[in-house]
PDB file of N, CA, C and O in Angstrom:
ATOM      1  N   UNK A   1      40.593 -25.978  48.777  1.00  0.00           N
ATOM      2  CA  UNK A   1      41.875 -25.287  48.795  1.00  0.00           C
ATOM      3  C   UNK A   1      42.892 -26.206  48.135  1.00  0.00           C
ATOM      4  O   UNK A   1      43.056 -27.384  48.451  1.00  0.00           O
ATOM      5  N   UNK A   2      43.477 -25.633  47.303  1.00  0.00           N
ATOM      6  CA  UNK A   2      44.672 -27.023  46.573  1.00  0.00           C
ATOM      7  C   UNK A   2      45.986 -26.614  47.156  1.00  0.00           C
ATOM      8  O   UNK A   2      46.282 -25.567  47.731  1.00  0.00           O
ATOM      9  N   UNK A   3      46.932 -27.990  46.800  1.00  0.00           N
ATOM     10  CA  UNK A   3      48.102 -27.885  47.797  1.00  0.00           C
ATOM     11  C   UNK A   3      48.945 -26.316  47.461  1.00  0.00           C
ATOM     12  O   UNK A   3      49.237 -25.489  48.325  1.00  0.00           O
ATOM     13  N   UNK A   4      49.113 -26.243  46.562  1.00  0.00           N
ATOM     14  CA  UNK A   4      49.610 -24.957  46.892  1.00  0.00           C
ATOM     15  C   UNK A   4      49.196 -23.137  47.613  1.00  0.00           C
ATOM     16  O   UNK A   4      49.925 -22.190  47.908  1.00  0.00           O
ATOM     17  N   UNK A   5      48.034 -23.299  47.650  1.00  0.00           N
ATOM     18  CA  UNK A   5      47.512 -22.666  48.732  1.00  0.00           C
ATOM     19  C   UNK A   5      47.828 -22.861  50.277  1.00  0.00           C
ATOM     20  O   UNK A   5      48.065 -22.047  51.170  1.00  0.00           O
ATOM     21  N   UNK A   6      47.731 -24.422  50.255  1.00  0.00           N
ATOM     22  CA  UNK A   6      48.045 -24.546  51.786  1.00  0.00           C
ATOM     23  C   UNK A   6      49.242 -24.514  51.975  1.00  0.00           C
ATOM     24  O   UNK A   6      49.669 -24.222  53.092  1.00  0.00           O
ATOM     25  N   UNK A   7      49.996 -24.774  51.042  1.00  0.00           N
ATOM     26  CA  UNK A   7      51.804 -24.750  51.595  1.00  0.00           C
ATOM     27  C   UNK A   7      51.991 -23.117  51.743  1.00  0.00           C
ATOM     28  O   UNK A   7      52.658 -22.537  52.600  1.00  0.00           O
ATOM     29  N   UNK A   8      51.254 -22.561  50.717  1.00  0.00           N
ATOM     30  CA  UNK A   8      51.248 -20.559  51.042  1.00  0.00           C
ATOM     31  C   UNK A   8      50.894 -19.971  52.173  1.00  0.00           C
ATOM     32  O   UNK A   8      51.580 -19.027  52.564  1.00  0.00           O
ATOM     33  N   UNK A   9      49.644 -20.445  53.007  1.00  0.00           N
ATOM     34  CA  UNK A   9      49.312 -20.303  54.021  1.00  0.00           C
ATOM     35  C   UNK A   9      49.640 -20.285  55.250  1.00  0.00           C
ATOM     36  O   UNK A   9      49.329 -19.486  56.134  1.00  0.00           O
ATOM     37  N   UNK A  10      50.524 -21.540  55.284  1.00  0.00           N
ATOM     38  CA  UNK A  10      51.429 -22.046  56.451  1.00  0.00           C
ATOM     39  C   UNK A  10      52.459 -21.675  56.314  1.00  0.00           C
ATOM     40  O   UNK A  10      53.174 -21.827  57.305  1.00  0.00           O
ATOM     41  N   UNK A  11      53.130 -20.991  55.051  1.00  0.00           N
ATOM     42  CA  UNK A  11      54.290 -20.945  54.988  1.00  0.00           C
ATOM     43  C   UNK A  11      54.706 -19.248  55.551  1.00  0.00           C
ATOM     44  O   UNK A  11      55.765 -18.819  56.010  1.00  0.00           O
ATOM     45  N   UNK A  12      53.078 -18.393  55.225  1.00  0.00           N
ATOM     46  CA  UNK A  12      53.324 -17.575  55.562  1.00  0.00           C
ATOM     47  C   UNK A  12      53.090 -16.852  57.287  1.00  0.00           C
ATOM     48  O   UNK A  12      53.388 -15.828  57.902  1.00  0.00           O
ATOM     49  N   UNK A  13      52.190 -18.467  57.565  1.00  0.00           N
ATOM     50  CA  UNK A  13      52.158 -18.294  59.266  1.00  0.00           C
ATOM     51  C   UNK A  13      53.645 -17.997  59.965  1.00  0.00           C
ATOM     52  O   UNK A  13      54.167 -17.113  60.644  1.00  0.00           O
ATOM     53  N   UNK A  14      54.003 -19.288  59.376  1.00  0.00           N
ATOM     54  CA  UNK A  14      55.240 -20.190  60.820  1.00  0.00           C
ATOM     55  C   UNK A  14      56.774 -19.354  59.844  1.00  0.00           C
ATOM     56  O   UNK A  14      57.860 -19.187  60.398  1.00  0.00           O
ATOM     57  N   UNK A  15      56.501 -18.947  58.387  1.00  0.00           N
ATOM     58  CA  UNK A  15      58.329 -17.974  57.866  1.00  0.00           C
ATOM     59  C   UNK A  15      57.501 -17.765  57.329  1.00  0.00           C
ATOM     60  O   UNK A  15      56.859 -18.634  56.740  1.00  0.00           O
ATOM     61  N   UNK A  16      57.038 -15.801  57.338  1.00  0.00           N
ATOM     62  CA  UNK A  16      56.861 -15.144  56.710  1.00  0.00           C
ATOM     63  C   UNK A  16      58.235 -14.225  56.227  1.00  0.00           C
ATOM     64  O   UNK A  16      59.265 -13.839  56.781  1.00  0.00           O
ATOM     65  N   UNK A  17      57.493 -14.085  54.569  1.00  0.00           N
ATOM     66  CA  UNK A  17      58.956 -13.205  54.383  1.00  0.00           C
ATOM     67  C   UNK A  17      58.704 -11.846  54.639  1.00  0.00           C
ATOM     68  O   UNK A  17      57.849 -11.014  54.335  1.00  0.00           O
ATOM     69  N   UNK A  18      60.139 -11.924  55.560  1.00  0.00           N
ATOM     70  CA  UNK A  18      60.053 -10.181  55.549  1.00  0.00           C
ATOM     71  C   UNK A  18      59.538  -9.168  55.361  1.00  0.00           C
ATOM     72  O   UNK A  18      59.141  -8.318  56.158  1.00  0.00           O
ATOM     73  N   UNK A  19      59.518  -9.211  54.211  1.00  0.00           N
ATOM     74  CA  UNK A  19      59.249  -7.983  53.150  1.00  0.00           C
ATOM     75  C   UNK A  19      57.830  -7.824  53.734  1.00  0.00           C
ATOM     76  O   UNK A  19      57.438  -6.862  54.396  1.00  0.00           O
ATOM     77  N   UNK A  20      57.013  -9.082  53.335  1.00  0.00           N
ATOM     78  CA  UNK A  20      55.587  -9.032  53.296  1.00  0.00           C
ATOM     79  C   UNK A  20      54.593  -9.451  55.042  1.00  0.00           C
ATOM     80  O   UNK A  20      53.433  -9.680  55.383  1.00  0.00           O
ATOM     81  N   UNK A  21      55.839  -9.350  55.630  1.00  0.00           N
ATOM     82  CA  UNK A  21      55.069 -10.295  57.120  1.00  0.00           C
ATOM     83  C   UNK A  21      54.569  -9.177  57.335  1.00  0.00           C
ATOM     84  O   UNK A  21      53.972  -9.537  58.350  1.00  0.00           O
ATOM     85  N   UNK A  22      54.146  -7.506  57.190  1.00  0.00           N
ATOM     86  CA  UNK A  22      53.688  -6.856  57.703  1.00  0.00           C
ATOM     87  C   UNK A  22      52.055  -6.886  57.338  1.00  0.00           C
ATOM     88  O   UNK A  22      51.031  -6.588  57.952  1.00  0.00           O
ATOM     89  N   UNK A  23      52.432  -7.515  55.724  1.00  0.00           N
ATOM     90  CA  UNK A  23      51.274  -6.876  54.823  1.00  0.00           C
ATOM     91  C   UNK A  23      50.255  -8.273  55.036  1.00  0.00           C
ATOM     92  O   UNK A  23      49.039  -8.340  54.858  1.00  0.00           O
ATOM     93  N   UNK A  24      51.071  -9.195  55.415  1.00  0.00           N
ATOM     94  CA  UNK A  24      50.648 -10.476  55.905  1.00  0.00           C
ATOM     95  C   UNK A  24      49.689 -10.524  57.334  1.00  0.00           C
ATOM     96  O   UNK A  24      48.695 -11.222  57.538  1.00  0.00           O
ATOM     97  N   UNK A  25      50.145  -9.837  57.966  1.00  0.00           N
ATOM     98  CA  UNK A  25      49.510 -10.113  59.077  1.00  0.00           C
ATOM     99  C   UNK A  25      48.277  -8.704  59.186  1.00  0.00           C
ATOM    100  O   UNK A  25      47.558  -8.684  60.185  1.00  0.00           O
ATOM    101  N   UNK A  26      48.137  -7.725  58.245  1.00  0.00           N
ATOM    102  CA  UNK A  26      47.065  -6.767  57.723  1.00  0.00           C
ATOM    103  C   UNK A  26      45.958  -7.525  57.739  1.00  0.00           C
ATOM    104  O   UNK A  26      44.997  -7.594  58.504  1.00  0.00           O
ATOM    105  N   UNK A  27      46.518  -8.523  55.964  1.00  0.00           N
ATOM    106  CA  UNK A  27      45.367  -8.938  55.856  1.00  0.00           C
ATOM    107  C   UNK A  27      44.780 -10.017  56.429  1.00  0.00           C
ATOM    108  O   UNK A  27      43.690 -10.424  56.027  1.00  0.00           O
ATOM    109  N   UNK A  28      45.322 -10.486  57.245  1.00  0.00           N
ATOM    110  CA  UNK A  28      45.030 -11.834  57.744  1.00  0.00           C
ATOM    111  C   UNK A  28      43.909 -11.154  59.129  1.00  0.00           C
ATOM    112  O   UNK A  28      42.794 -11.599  59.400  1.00  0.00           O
ATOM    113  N   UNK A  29      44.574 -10.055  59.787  1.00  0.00           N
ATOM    114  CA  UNK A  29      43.826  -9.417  60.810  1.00  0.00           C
ATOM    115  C   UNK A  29      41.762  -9.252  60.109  1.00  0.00           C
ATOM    116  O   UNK A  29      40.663  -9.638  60.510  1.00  0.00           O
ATOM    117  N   UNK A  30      42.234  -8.556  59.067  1.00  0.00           N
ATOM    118  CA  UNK A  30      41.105  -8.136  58.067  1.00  0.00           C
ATOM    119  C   UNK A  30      39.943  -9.507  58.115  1.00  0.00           C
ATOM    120  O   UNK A  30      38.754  -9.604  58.416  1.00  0.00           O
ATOM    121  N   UNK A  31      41.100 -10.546  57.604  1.00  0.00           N
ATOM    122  CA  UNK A  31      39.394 -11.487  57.168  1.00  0.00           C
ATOM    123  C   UNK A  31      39.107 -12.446  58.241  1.00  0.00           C
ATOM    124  O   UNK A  31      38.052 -13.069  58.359  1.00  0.00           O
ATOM    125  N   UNK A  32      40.265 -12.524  59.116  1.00  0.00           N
ATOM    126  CA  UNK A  32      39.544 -13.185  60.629  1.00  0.00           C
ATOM    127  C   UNK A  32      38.873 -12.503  61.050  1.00  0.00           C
ATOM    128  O   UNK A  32      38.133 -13.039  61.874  1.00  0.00           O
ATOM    129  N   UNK A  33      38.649 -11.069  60.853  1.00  0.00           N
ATOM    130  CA  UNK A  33      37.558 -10.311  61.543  1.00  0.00           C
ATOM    131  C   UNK A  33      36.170 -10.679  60.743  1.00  0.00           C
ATOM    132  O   UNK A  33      35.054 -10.685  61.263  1.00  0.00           O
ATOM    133  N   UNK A  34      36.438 -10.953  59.512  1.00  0.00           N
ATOM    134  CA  UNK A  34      35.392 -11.002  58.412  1.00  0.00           C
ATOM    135  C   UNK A  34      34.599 -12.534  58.618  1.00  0.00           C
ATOM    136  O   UNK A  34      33.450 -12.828  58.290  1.00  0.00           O
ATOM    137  N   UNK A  35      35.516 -13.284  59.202  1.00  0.00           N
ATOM    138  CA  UNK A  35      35.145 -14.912  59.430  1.00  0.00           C
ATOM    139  C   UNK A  35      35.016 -14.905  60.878  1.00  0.00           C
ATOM    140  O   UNK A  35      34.561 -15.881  61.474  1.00  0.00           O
ATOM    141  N   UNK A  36      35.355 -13.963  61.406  1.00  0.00           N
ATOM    142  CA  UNK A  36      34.711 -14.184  63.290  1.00  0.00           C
ATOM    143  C   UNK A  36      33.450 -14.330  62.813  1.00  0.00           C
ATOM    144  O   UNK A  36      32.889 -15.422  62.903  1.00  0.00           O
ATOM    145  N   UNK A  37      32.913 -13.374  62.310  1.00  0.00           N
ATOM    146  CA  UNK A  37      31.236 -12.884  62.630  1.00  0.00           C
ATOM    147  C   UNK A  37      30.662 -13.875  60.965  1.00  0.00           C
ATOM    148  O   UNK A  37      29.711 -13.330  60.404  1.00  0.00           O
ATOM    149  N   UNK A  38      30.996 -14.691  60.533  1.00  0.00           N
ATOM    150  CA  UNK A  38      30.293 -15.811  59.989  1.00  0.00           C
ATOM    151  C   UNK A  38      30.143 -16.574  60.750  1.00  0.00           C
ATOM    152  O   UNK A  38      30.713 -17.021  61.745  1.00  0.00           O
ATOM    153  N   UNK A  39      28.976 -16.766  59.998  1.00  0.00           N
ATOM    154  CA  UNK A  39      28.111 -18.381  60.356  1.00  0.00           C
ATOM    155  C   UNK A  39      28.576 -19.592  60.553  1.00  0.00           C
ATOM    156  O   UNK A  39      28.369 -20.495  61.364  1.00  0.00           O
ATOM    157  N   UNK A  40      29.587 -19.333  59.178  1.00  0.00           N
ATOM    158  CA  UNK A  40      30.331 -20.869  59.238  1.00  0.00           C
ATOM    159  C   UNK A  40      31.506 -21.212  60.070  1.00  0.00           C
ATOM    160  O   UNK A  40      32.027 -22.323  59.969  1.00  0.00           O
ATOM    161  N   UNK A  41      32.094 -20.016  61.157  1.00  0.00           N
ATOM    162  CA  UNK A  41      32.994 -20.046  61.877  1.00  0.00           C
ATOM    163  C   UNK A  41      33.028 -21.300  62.915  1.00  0.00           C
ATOM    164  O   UNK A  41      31.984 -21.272  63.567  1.00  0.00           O
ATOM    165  N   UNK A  42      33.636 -22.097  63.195  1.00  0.00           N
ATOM    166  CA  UNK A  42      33.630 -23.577  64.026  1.00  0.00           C
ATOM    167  C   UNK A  42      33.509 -23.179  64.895  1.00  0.00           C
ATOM    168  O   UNK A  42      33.119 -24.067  65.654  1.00  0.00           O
ATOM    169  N   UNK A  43      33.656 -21.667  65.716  1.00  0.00           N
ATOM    170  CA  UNK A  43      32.824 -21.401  66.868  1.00  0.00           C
ATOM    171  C   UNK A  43      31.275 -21.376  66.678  1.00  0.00           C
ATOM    172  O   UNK A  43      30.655 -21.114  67.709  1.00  0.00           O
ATOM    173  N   UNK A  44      30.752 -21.532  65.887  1.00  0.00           N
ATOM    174  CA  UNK A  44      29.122 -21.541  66.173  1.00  0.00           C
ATOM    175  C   UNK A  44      28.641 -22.574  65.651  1.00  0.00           C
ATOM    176  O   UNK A  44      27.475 -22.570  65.256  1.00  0.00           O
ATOM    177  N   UNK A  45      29.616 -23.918  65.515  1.00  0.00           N
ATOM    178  CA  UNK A  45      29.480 -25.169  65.432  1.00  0.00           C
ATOM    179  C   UNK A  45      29.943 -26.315  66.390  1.00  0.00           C
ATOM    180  O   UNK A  45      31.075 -26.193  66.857  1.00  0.00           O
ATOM    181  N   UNK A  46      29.013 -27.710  66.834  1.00  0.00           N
ATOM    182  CA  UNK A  46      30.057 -28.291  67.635  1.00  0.00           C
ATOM    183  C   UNK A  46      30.711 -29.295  66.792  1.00  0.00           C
ATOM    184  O   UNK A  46      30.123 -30.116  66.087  1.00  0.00           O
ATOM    185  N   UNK A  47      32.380 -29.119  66.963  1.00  0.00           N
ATOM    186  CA  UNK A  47      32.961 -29.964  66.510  1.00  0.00           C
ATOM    187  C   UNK A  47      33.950 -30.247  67.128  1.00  0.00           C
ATOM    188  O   UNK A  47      34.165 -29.510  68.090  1.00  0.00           O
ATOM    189  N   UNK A  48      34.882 -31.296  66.897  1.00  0.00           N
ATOM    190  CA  UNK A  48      35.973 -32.065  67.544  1.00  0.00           C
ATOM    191  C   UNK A  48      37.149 -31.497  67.538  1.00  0.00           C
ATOM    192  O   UNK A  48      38.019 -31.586  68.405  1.00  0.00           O
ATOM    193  N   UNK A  49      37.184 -30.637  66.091  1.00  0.00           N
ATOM    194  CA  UNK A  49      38.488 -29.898  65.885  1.00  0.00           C
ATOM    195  C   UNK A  49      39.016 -28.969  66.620  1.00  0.00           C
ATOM    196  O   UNK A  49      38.383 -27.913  66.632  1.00  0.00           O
ATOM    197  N   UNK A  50      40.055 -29.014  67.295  1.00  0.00           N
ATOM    198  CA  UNK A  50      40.613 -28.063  68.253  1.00  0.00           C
ATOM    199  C   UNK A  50      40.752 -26.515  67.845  1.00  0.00           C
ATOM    200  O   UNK A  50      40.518 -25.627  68.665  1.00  0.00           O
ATOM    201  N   UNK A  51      41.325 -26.132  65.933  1.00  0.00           N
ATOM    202  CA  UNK A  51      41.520 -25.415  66.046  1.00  0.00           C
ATOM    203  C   UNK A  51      40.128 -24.443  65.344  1.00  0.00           C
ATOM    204  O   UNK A  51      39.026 -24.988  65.283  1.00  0.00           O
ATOM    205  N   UNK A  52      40.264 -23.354  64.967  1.00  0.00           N
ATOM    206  CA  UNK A  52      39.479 -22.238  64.352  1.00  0.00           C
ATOM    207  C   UNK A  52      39.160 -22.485  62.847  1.00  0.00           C
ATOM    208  O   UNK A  52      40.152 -22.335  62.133  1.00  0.00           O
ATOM    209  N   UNK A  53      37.910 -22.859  62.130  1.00  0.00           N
ATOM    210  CA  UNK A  53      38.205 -23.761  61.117  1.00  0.00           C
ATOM    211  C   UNK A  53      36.849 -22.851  60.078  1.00  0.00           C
ATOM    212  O   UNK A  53      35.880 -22.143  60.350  1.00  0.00           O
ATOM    213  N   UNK A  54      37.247 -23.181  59.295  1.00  0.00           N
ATOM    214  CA  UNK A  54      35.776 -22.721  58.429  1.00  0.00           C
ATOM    215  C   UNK A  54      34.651 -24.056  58.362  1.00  0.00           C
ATOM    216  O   UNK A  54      35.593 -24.834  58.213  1.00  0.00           O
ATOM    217  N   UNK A  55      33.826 -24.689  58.350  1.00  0.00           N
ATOM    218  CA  UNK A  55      32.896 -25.596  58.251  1.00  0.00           C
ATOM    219  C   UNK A  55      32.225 -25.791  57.053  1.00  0.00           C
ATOM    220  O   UNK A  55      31.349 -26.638  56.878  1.00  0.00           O
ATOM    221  N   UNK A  56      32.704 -24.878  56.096  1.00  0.00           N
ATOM    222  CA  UNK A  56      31.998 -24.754  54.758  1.00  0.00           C
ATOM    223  C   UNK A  56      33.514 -25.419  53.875  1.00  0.00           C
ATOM    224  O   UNK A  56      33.410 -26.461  53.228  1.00  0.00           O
ATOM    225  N   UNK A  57      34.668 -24.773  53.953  1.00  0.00           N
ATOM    226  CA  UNK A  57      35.423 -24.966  53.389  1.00  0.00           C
ATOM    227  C   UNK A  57      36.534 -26.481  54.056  1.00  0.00           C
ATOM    228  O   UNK A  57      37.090 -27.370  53.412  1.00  0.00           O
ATOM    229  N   UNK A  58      36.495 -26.206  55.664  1.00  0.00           N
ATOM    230  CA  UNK A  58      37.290 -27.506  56.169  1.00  0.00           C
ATOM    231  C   UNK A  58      38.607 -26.613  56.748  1.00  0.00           C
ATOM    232  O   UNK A  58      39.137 -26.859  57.831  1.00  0.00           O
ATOM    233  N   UNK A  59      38.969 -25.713  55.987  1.00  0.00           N
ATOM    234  CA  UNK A  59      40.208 -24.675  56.217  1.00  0.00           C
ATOM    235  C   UNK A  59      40.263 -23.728  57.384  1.00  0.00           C
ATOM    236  O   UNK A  59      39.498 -22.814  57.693  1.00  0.00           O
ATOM    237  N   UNK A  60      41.662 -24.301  58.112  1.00  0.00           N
ATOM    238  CA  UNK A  60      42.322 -23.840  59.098  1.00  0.00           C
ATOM    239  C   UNK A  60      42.540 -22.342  59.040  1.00  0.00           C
ATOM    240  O   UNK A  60      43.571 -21.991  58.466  1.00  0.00           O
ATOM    241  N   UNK A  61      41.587 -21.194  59.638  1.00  0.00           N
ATOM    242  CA  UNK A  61      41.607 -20.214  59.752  1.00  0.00           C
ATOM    243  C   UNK A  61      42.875 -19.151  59.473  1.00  0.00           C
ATOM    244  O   UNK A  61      42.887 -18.187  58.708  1.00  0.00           O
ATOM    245  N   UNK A  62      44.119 -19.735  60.500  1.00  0.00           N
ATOM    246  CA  UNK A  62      45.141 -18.959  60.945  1.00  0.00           C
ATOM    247  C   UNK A  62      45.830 -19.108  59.515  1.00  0.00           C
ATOM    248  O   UNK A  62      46.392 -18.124  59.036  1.00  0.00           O
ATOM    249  N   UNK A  63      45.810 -19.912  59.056  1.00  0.00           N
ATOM    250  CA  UNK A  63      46.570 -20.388  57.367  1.00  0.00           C
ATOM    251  C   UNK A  63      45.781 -20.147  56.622  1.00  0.00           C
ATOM    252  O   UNK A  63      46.241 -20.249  55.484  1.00  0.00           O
ATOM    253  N   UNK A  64      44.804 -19.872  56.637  1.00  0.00           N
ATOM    254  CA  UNK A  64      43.623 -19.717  54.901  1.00  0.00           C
ATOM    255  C   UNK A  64      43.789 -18.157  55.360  1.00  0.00           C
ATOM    256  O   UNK A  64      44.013 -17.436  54.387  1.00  0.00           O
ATOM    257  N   UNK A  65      43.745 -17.596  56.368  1.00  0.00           N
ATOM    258  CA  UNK A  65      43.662 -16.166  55.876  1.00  0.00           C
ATOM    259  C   UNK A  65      45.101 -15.351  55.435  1.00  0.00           C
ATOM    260  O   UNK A  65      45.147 -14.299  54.797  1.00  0.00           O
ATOM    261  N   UNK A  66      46.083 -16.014  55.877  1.00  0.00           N
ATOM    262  CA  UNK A  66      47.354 -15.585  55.913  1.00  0.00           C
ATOM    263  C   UNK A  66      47.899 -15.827  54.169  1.00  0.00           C
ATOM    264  O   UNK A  66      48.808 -15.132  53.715  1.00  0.00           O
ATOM    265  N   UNK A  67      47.082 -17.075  53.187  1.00  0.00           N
ATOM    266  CA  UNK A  67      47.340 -17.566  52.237  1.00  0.00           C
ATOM    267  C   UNK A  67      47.027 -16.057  50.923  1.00  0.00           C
ATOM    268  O   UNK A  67      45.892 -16.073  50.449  1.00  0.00           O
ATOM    269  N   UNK A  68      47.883 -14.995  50.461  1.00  0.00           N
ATOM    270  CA  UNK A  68      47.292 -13.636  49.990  1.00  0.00           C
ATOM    271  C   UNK A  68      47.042 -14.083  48.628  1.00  0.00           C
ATOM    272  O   UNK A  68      46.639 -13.273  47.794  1.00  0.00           O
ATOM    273  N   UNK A  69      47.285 -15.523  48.276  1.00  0.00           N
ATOM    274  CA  UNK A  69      46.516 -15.555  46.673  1.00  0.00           C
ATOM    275  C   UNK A  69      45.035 -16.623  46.627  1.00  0.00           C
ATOM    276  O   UNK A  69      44.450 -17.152  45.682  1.00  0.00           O
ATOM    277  N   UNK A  70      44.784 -16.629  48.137  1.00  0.00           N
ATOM    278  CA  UNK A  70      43.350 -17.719  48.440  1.00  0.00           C
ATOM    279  C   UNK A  70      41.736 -16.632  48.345  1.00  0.00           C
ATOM    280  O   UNK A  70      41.407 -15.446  48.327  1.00  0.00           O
ATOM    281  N   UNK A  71      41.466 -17.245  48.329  1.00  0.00           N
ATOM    282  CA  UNK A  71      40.062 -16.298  48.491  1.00  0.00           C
ATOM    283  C   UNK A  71      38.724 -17.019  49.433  1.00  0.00           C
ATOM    284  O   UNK A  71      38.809 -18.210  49.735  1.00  0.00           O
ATOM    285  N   UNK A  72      37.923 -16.476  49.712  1.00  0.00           N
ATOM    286  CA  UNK A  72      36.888 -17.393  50.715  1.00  0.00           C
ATOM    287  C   UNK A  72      36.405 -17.807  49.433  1.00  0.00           C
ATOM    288  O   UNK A  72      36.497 -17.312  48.310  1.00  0.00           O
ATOM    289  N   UNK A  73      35.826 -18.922  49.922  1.00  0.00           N
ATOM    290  CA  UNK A  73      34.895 -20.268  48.698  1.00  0.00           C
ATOM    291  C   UNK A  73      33.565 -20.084  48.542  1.00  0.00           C
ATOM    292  O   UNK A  73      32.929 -20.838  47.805  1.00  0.00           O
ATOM    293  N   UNK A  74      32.801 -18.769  49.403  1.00  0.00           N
ATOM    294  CA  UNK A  74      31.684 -19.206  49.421  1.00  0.00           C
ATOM    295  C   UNK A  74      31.158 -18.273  47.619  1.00  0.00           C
ATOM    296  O   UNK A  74      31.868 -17.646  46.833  1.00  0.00           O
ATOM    297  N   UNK A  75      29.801 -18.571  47.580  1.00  0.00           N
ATOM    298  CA  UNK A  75      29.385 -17.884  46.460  1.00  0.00           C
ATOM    299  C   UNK A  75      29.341 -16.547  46.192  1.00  0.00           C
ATOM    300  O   UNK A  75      29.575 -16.039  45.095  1.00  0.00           O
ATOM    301  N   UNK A  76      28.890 -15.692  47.703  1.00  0.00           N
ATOM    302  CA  UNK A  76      29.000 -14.487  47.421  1.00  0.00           C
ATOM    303  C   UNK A  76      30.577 -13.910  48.596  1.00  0.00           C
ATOM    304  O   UNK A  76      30.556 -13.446  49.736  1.00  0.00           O
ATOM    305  N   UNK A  77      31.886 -14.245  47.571  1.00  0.00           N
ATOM    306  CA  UNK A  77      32.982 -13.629  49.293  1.00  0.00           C
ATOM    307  C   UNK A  77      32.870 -13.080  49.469  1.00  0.00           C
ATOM    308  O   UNK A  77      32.620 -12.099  48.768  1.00  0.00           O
ATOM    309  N   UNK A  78      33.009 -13.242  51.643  1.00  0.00           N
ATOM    310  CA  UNK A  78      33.416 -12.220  52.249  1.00  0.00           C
ATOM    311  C   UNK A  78      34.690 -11.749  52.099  1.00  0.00           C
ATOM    312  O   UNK A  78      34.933 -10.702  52.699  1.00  0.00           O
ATOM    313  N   UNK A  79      35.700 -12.319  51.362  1.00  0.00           N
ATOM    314  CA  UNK A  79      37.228 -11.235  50.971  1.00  0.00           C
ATOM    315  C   UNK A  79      37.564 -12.349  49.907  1.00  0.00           C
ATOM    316  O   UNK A  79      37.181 -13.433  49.468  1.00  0.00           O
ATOM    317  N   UNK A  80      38.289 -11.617  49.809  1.00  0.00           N
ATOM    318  CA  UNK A  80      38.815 -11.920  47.459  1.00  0.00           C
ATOM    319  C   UNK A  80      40.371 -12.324  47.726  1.00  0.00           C
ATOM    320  O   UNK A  80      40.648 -12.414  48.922  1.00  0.00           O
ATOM    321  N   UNK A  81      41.209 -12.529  47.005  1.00  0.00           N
ATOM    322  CA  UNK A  81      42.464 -12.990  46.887  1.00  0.00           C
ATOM    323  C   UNK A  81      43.227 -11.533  46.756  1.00  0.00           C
ATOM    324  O   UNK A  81      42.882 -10.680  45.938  1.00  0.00           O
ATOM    325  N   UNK A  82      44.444 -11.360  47.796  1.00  0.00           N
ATOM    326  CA  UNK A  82      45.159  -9.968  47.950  1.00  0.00           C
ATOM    327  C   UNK A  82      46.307 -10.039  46.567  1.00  0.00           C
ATOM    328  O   UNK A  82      46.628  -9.102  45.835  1.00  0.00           O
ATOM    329  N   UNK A  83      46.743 -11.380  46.513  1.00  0.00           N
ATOM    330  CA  UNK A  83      47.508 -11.348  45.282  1.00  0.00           C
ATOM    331  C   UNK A  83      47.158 -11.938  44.199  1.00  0.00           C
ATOM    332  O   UNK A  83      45.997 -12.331  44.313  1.00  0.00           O
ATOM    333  N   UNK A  84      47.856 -12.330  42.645  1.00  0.00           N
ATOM    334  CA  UNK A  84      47.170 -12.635  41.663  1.00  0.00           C
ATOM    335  C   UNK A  84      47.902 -14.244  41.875  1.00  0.00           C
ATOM    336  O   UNK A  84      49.009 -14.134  42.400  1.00  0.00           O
ATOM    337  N   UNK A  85      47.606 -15.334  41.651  1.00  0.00           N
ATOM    338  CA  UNK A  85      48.367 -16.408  41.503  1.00  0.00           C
ATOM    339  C   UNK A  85      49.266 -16.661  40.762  1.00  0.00           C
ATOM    340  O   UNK A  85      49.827 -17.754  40.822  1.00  0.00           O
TER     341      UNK A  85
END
C-alpha cells in the first residue's frame, strides 16, 4: 500500500467527507464482508496485532477498505478500486 493510500484510508475513517461518508461506509461494509470470510483475515491467524489486519498485505482492515482508490493485492481480487487514482 503506498503512502498515499494510507493517508486516504484513514483519512476517510476518522474525516470523512460528507459528500462521500455515505458511499464510504457502502463500500467499506462490502469488502469487510469480502475479507471476513478470507483466509488471510488475522482472525484465522495467531498474531500479536490487536487490530483486524490482512496477513498477506500487513493492512489495517478498517482503513484499507475505507481507502475507494485501493484495491485488494492479491492476484485474483476479491474487490477492485471504487475510484480511479
Amino acid at each position: 500500500m503506498i503512502l498515499k493510500h494510507l493517508i486516504e484510508g484513514w483519512k476517510n475513517h476518522l474525516l470523512p467527507n460528507e459528500v462521500e461518508a455515505k458511499i464510504i461506509e457502502q463500500v467499506s461494509k462490502e469488502r469487510m464482508s469480502i475479507c471476513d470470510s478470507c483466509s488471510y483475515h488475522s482472525k484465522n491467524h495467531k498474531t500479536i496485532r490487536p487490530d483486524a489486519h490482512c496477513t498477506h498485505c500487513g493492512c489495517t482492515l478498517i482503513a484499507k477498505t475505507k481507502c475507494l482508490s485501493c484495491e485488494c493485492p492479491l492476484e485474483d481480487p476479491s474487490w477492485t478500486e471504487f475510484l480511479e487514482n
